[in-house]
N, C-alpha and C positions, 0 to 999 in steps of 0.2 A: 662503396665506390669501386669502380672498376680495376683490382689487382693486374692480372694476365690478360692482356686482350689482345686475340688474335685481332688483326687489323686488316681492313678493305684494301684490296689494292682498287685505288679509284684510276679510270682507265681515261686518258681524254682526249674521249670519243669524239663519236658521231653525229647526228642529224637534228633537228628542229624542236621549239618546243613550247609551251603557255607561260605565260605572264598570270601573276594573281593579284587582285584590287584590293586597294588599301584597306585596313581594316578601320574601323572606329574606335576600339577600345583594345584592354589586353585585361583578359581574366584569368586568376587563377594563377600567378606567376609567384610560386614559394620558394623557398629553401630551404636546404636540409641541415635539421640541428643536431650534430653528430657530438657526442661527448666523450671524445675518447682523448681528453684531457686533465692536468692535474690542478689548473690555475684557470677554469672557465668562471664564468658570473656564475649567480644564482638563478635557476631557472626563472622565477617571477622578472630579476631584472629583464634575462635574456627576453619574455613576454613582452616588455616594453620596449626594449630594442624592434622587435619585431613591428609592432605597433607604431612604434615611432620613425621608424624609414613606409609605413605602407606598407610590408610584407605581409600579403591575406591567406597564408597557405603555408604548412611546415611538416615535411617529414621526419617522424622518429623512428630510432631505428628502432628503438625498446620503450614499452609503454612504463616510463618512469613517472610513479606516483608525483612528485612536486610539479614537473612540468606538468601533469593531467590536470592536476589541481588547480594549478596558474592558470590553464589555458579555458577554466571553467567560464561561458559568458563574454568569451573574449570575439567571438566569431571570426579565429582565425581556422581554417578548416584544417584538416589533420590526417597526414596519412601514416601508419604506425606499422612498425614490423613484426611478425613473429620473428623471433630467431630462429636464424637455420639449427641451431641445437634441437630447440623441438619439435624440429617438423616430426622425427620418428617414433615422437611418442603420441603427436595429435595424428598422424598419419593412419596410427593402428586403432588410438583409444580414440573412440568418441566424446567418451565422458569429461575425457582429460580436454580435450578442445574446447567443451561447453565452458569448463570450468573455467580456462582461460578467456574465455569470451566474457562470461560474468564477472569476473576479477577488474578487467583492465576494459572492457567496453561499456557495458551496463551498468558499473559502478562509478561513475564517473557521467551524470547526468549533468549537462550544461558546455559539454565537451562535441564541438562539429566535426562528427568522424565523419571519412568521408572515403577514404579503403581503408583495406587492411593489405597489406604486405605479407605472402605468406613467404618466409624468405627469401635471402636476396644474393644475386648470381651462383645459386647453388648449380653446380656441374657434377658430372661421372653418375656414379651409382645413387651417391645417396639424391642424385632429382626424381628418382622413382617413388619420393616420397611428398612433394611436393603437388601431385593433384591431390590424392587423397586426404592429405591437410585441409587443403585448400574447402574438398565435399564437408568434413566436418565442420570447420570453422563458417562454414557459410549455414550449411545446415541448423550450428547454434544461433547465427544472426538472424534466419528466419522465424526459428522458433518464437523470437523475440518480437517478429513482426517488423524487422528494420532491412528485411531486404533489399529495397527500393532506395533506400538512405546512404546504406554503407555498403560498398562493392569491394569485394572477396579477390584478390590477384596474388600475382607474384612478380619482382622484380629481375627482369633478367637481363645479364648482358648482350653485348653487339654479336660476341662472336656465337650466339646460339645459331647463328647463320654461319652460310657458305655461299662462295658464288656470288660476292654482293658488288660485282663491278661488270657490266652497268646494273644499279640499282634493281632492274626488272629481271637482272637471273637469279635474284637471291632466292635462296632455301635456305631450311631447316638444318640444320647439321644435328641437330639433339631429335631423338626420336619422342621423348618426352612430351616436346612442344606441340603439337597436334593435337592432341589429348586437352592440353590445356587452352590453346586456341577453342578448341571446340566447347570446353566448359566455361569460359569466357562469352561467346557466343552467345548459350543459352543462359547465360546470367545477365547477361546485358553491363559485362565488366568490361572494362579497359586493360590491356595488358601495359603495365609498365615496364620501361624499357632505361638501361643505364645507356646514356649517349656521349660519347668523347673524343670530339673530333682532335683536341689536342694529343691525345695516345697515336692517333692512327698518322696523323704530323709527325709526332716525334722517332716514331719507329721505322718511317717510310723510305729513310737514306736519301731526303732529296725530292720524293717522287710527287710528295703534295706541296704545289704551293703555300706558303703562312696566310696569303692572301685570302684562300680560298678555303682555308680552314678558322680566319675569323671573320669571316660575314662580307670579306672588304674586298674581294675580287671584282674589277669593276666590269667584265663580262663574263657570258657563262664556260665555265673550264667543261662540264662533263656534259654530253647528250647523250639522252636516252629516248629512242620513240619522240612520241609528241614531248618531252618533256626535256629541259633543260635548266642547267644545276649551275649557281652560281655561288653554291655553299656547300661547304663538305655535310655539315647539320644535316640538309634538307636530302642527302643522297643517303645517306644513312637512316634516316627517319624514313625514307619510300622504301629502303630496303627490308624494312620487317614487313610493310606492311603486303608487299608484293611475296613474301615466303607467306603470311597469312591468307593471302589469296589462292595460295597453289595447294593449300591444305585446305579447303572451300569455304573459310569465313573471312569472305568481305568487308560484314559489317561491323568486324570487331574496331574499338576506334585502340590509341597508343595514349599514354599518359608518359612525357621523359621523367622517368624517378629522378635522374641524377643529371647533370651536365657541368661542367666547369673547365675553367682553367687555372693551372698555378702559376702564383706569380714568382715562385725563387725554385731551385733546384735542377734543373734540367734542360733539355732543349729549348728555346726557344720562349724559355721562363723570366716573366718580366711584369714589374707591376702595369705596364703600358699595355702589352697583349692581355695580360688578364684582364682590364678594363675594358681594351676596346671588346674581347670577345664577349663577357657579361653583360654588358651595355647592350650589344648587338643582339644575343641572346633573349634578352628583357623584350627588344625592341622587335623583333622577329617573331617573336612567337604567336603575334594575333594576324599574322598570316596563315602558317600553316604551311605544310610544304606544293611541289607543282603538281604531286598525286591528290592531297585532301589538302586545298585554301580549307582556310579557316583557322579559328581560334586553337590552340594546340597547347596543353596545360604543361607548364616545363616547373623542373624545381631544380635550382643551382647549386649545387656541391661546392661550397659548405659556410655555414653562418660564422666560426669561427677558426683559425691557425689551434689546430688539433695535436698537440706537444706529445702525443701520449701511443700516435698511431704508428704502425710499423710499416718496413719496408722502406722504398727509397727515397729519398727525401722532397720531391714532390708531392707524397703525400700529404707528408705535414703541413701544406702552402698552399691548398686552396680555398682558405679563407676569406670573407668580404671583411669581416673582421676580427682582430686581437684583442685576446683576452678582455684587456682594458677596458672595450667597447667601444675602442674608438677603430675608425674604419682603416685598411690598407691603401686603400683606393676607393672614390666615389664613385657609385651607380645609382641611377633615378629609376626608380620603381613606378614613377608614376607618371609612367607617358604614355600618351591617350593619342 
């Protein structure tokens, strides 16, 4: 989840913009099952949890054997992290990357993997290890012949940008990014992206409406070009993809790794915002934003109230559910 994040200033603008048609269905809308607790279920229950709300899709940050196990045959699909720990040793060694690929991918048959995470919001120096990861671990999945099946990324946060107000002057601020856009490209991967309109709320002094940062603005606050923005979501999601455009891959599509809100601790912290914004979230996402309508695969941070995680106490509180299993707040997964 997103530590430090520089925040958009969303500016509100400008001129005219598209409307996008309702969609029919919502695909792909996970959670991410984070364990950085000392009083969580047992992974198999947490599987039925999953199962039993409709949740068809789950990020792990670490390929942990029980949940691998649980999740064997379950056809909830799967996207797994390398830790940023080793990117610097798959980075160099090849061997060591296969080896990991064989351990925790290919041992583990009955399991819908579906990427891989080669680390998540790594910054400064050590992202110069992050493509090279990325060519091994991909290289061992082809070996395997599972190219096509399992796509090779990396999760990054919002502020890899700069310039992101209005959406269409975003760039790059990491030079890194490029490189990886581009290996993206020719893989035919997704870049996934941690998205957090409640940080860029909380830190704004004022400047973003709440309205506007959970889905409920009832006109559009930002204009950009043809396009106008009645959700902070949707201006942040066209801003990577217009910094991918100006590094020349278009056709790269975004996968949100992360999204959420807390309900205790901070600004604007409430089990009511967090509802309305995950609900909204859920219910948003088989649009797609005003640059790419369309189905847009989102996973919500996080399945459970995480006792265990550090920093400020927001952290610990963006949970759909406590320990127990029973929910904070209700949200429907299955609206069509």
């Amino acid at each position: 989840m997103a530590r430090e994040i520089a925040m958009p200033k969303i500016v509100l603008s400008l001129l005219l913009g598209t409307l996008i048609a309702m969609p029919t269905s919502v695909e792909s809308m996970g959670v991410c099952y984070g364990m950085l607790g000392d009083n969580l279920p047992e992974p198999s229950d947490v599987i039925s949890l999953y199962q039993s709300n409709r949740i068809d899709a789950m990020r792990l940050y670490n390929p942990n054997s029980d949940t691998l196990n649980a999740l064997k045959g379950t056809n909830i699909s799967l996207m797994v992290g390398v830790p940023n720990e080793e990117l610097a040793t798959f980075a160099s060694n090849a061997s060591a990357a296969a080896f990991w690929v064989q351990n925790n991918i290919l041992a583990y048959e009955g399991v819908s993997f579906k990427y891989i995470a080669v680390g998540n919001e790594l910054m400064g120096e050590n992202a110069s290890n992050i493509l090279p990861a990325m060519h091994n671990i991909h290289n061992a999945i082809t070996s395997a012949g599972l190219q096509d099946q399992i796509k090779v990324s990396t999760s990054v946060r919002f502020d890899v940008l700069s310039e992101t107000s209005p959406p269409s002057n975003a760039i790059f601020s990491s030079s890194h990014m490029g490189p990886v856009v581009q290996f993206l490209a020719n893989t035919s991967g997704p870049l996934l992206v941690n998205i957090y309109p409640y940080f860029s709320y909380a830190y704004s002094n004022g400047a973003i409406p709440l309205d506007f940062a959970l889905f409920t603005a009832p006109d559009a606050v930002v204009y950009d070009n043809e396009y106008q923005y009645k959700n902070l979501f949707d201006a942040m999601v066209d801003s990577v993809y217009y910094a991918m455009e100006k590094v020349g891959y278009s056709n790269v599509s975004i996968v949100v790794s992360e999204s959420g809100w807390p309900s205790y601790g901070g600004v604007g912290t409430t089990m009511e915002n967090a509802q309305i914004y995950n609900q909204n979230l859920i219910n948003h996402s088989a649009y797609g934003t005003p640059k790419r309508p369309g189905n847009l695969e989102t996973y919500i941070f996080a399945m459970f109230m995480e006792n265990m995680k550090t920093g400020d106490e927001v952290e610990r509180n963006f949970g759909l559910f406590y320990p127990d299993q029973s929910p904070v707040y209700t949200v429907n997964f299955n609206y069509t």
